[in-house]
C-alpha positions in Angstrom: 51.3 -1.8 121.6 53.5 -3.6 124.1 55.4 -0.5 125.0 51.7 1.0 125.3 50.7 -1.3 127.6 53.4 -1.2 129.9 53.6 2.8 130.2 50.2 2.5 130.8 50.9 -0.3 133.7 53.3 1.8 135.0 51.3 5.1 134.8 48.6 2.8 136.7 51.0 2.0 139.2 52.3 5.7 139.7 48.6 6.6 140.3 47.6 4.1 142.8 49.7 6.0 145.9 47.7 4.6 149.1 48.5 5.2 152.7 50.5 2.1 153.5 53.8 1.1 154.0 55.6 0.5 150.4 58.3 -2.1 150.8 61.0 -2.4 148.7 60.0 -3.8 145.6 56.4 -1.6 146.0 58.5 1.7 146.8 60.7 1.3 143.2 57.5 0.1 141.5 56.0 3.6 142.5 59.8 5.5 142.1 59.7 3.5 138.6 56.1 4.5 137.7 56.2 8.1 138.3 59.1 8.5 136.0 57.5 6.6 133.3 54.5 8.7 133.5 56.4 12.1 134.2 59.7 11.5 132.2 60.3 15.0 131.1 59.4 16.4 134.9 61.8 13.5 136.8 65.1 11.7 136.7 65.4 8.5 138.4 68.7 6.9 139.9 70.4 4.8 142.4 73.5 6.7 144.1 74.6 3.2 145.5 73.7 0.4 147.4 72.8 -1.2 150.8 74.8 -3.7 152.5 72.6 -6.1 151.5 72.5 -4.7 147.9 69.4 -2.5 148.1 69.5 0.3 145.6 69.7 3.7 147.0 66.8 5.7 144.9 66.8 8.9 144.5 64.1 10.5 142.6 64.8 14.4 141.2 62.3 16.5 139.8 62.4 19.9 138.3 62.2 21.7 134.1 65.4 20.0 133.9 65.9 16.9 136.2 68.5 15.4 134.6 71.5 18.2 135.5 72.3 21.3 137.3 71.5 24.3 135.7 73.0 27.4 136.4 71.5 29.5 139.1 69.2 26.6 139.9 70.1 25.5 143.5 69.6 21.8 144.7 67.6 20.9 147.2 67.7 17.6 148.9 64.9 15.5 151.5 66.7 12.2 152.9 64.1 10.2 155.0 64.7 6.5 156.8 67.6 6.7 157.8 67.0 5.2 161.4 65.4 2.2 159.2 62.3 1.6 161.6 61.9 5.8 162.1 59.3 4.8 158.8 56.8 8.5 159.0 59.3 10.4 156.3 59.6 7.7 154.3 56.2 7.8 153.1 55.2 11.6 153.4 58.0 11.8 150.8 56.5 9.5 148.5 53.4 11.2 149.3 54.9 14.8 148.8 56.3 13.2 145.3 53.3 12.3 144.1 51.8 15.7 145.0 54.1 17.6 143.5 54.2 15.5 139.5 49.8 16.1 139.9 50.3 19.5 140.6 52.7 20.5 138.1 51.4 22.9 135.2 48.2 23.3 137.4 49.2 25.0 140.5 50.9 27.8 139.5 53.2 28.0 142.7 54.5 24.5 142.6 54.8 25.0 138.9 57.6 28.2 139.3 58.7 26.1 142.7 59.8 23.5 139.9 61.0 25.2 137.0 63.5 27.5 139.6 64.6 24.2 141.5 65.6 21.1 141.5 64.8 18.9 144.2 65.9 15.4 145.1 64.2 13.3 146.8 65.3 9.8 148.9 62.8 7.8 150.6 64.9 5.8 152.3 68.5 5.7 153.0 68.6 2.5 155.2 66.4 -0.2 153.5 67.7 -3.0 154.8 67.1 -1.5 158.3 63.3 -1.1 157.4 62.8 -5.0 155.8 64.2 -5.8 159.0 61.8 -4.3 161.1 59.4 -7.2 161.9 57.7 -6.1 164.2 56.7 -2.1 164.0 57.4 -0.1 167.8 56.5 3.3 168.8 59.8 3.9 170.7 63.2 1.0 169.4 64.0 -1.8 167.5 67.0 -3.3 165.6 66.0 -1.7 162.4 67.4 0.9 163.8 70.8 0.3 162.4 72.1 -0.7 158.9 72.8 -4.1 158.4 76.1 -4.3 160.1 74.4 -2.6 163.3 75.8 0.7 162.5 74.2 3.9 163.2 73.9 5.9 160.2 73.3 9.3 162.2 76.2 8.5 164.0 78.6 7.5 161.4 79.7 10.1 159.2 83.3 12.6 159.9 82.9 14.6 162.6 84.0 18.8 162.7 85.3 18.3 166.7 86.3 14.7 166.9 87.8 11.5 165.7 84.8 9.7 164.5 86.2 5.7 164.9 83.0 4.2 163.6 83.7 2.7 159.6 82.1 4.6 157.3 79.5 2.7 156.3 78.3 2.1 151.9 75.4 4.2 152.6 77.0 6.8 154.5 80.1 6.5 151.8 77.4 7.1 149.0 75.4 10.0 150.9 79.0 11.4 151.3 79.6 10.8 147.4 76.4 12.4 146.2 76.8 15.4 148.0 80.0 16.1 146.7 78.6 16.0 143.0 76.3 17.8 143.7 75.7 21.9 144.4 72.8 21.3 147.4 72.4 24.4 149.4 69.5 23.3 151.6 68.3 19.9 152.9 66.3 18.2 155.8 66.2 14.7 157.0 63.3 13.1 158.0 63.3 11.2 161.6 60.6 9.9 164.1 60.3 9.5 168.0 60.0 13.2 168.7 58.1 16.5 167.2 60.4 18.9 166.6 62.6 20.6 164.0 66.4 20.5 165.1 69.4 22.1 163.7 73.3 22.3 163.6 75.4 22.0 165.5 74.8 18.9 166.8 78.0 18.4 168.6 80.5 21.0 169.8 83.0 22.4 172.0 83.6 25.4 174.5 84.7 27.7 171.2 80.9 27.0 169.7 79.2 27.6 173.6 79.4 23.8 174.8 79.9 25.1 178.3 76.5 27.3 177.6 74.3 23.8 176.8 74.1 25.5 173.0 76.2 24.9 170.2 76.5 28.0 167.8 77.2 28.2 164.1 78.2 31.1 162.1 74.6 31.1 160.5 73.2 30.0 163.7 70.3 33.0 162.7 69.3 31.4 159.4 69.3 28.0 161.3 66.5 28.8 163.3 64.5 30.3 160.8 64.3 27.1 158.6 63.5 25.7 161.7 60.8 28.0 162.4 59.8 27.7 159.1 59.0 24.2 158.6 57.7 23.6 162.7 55.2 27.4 161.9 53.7 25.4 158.8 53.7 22.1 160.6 50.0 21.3 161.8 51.4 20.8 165.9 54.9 20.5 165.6 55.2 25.1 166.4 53.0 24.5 170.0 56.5 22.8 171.2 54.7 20.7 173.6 57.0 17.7 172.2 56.2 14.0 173.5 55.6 13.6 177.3 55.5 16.2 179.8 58.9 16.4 180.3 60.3 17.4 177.2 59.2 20.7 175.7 60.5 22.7 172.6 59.6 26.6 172.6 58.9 27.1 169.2 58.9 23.4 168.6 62.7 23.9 167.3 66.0 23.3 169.0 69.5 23.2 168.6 71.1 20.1 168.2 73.7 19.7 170.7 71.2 21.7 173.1 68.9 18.8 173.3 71.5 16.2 173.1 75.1 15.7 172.1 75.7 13.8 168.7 78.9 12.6 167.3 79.3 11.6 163.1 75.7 13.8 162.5 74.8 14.2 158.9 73.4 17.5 159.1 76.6 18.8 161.1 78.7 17.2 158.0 76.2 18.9 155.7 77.0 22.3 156.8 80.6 21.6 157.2 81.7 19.8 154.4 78.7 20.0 151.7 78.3 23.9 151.9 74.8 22.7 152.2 72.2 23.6 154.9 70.6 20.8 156.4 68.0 20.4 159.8 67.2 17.2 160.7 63.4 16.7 161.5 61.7 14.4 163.7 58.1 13.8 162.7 56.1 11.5 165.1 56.0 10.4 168.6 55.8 6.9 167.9 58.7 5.6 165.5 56.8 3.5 163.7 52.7 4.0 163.6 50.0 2.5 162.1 49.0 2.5 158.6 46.0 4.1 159.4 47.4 7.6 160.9 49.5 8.1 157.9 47.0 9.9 155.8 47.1 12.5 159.0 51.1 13.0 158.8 50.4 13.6 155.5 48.3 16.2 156.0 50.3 17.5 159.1 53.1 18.1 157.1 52.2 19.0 153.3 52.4 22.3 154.0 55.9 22.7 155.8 57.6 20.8 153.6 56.7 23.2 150.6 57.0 26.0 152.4 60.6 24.7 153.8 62.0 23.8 149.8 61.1 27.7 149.3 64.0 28.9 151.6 66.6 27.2 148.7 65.7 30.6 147.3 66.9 33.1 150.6 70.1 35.0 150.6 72.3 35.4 147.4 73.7 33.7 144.3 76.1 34.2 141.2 79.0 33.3 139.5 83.2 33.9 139.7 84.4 34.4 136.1 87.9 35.4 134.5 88.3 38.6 132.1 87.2 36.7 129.6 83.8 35.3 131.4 84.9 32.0 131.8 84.0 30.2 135.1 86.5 29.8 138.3 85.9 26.9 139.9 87.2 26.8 143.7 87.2 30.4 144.3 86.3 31.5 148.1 82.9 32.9 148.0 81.8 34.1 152.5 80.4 36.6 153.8 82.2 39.4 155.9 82.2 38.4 159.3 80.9 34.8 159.6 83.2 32.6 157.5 83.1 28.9 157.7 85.7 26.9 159.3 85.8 25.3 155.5 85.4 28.1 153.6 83.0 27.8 150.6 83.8 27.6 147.2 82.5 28.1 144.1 81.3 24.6 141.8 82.6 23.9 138.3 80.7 26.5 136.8 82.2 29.1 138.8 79.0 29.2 141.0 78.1 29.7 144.8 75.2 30.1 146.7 74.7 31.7 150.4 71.6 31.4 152.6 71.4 34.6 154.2 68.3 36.5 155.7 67.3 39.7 154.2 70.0 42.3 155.4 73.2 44.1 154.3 76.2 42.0 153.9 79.4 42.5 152.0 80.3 39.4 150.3 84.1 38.5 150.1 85.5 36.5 146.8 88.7 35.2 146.6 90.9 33.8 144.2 93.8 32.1 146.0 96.9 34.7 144.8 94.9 37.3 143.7 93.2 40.5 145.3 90.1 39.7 147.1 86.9 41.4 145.5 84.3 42.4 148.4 80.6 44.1 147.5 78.0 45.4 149.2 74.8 43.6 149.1 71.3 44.5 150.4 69.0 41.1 150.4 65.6 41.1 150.1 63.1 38.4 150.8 63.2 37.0 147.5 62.0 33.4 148.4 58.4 34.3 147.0 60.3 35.2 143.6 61.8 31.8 143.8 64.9 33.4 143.0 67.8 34.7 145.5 69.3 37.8 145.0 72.3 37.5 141.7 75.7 38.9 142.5 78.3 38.0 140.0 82.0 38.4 140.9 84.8 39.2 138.0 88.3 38.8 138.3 89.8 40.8 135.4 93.8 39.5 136.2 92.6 36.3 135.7 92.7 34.8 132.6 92.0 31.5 131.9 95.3 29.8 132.0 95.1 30.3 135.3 93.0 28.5 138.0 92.7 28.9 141.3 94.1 25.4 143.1 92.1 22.6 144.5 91.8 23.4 148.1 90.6 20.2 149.3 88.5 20.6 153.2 90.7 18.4 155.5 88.7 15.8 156.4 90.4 15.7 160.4 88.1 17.4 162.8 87.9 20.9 161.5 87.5 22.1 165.4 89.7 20.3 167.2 92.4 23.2 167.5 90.0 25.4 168.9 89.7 23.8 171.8 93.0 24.9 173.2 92.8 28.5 171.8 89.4 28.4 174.2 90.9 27.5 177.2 90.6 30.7 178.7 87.3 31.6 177.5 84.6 31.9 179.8 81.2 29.9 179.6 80.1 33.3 178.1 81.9 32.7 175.1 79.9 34.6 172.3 79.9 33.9 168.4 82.6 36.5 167.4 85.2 34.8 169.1 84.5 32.1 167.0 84.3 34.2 164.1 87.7 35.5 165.2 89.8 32.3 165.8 88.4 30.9 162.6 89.7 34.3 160.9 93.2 33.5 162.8 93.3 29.9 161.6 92.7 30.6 157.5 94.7 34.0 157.6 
């Protein structure tokens, strides 16, 4: 009966989601609840701590929370990370709780679930959110962890020395990534209204000189922009926050609207394998309680709509002549490799966001003849599944494994720069593509 009880208290407690600011022991209460009443559907779990010692929750939900799955990608929403930028922070608990009420009902978030598993983190700097006192539209100290750090600004950099210490939230964002397979993420900002994407800093081999710094998937880039700021309720008119700053489309490219060293969505991309935009929600950084029922409703559908795209582009797996797995083995496509080439998991899997099109896709294990295929990708994100092409390496047996080829973690750009010198302003993204293919040959 006592077990009875408390479920039922903490089922109470799940169901009792108002439009207010949760604090800390009111956001795991709720993290806590939902889990209790939706055990089978969620998996709850710290992947560290604060500064000051708050835990760093992650809730995940999907047909099986608890571990990947193959050919399930990870998705990934971080919100709060500027702790007194406070709008994601509860449209996630919000998007939580609509997601465990709509499961087995609507039939769309039902297949969204049982094809993908999606973690979700509130916050990533509590202790800069207790320590907002007093809520502003535009800047307080909350800002910044507790050792006045800026999280945004703290993580390794792809074309610079990043001094700053890496920070225990940072260092457990950084962790988390690596053990896990995420192909597609957002973080959730405030003080602006638009939907902002990599790269966020740059050099004249990416276009710096143009005002626009280019990745090799720059196209896909803006369409998960486009995607989430088209659903948004305003966010697509582009009119941003004063008259002085507009966004056509309501998107832009990071470095395009300012420069950014130690980004987390650049070290996403670069280091994760994992496609991350960084969105910024509100005008005012920290609103009333009363217009958060309107964010709410502003967003729902874009942030739906933007876990879909998980599914674009392809998927499989690299296995021996005897079907076993090979982990580590170079999956890109032909023509727009990353500076740290992408590799296959522990179970031998990769996944590539690609729009629909005609690719050939390039495996290779390290000492062995690469293996390239034609591919023609449809839009497959309604089918919740990207397209499946596996790879098999019949000289490989499993004695043999590829080696660990560990990203650097120096500034992956850096020796561009000189092999740039004489490019002009005009600089366009197959040079890139070429110098990267000089530098990994």
């Amino acid at each position: 009966d006592a077990v009875g009880t408390l479920i039922l208290c903490l089922v109470s407690a799940a169901a009792a989601l108002d439009f207010k600011y949760h604090h800390t022991e009111e956001l795991e209460e709720y993290l806590r609840g939902i889990h209790a009443a939706y055990p089978s559907l969620t998996h709850l779990h710290s992947i560290g701590r604060s500064v000051e010692g708050r835990d760093l929750w992650v809730l995940v939900l999907g047909r099986f929370p608890t571990h990947h799955k193959i050919g399930i990608p990870e998705f990934k929403y971080v919100a709060n990370m500027h702790g007194d930028e406070t709008v994601g922070r509860e449209i996630l608990l919000h998007l939580i709780d609509f997601l465990v009420t709509s499961y087995g009902r609507d039939p769309v978030i039902t297949r969204l679930l049982n094809n993908t598993r999606v973690h979700i983190m509130p916050t990533m700097n509590p202790d800069g959110f207790e320590a907002t006192k007093v809520p502003d539209c535009y800047y307080t100290r909350g800002r910044y962890n507790r050792n006045g750090e800026d999280l945004n600004r703290n993580f390794p950099d792809a074309f610079e020395n990043n001094s700053a210490d890496i920070q225990p939230e940072t260092q457990a964002v950084m962790d988390w990534i690596k053990n896990e397979t995420f192909v597609l993420s957002a973080n959730l900002h405030g003080g602006a209204l638009v939907a902002s994407y990599t790269f966020d800093n740059g050099n004249p081999v990416t276009g710096s000189l143009k005002g626009y710094s280019q990745s090799p998937d720059d196209d896909v880039f803006i369409h998960l922009a486009k995607t989430y700021s088209s659903n948004h309720a305003s966010m697509y008119k582009g009119t941003g926050c004063d008259n002085r700053q507009t966004f056509p489309g309501g998107i832009t490219n990071g470095y395009s609207w300012y420069q950014l060293e130690g980004g987390m969505q650049d070290y996403n991309y670069v280091w994760g394998q994992c496609f991350e935009i960084t969105l910024e929600l509100s005008c005012c950084k920290y609103p009333p309680e009363d217009e958060l029922e309107k964010f709410w409703r502003d967003n729902k559908v874009a942030l739906i709509e933007y876990i879909k795209q998980v599914h674009l582009g392809v998927k499989g797996q690299v296995t021996d002549k005897n079907g076993n797995p090979i982990p580590n083995a170079i999956v890109e496509v032909k023509g727009r490799p990353h500076v740290c080439p992408y590799r296959t998991n522990e179970q031998g899997e990769y996944f590539l966001l690609l729009l629909p099109g005609t690719y050939v896709i390039n495996a290779t294990v390290p000492g062995f003849k690469s293996v390239l295929k034609t591919v023609e990708i449809p839009d497959n994100t309604g089918n919740f599944s990207a397209l499946k092409q596996d790879f098999s390496f019949p000289e490989v047996s499993d004695k043999i494994r590829s080696r660990v080829a560990s990203c650097p973690k120096i500034p992956l750009y850096q020796e561009l720069t000189q092999a740039s010198a004489a490019v002009k302003p005009t600089v366009h993204i197959l040079v890139l593509v070429t110098v990267m293919l000089v530098i990994f040959k």
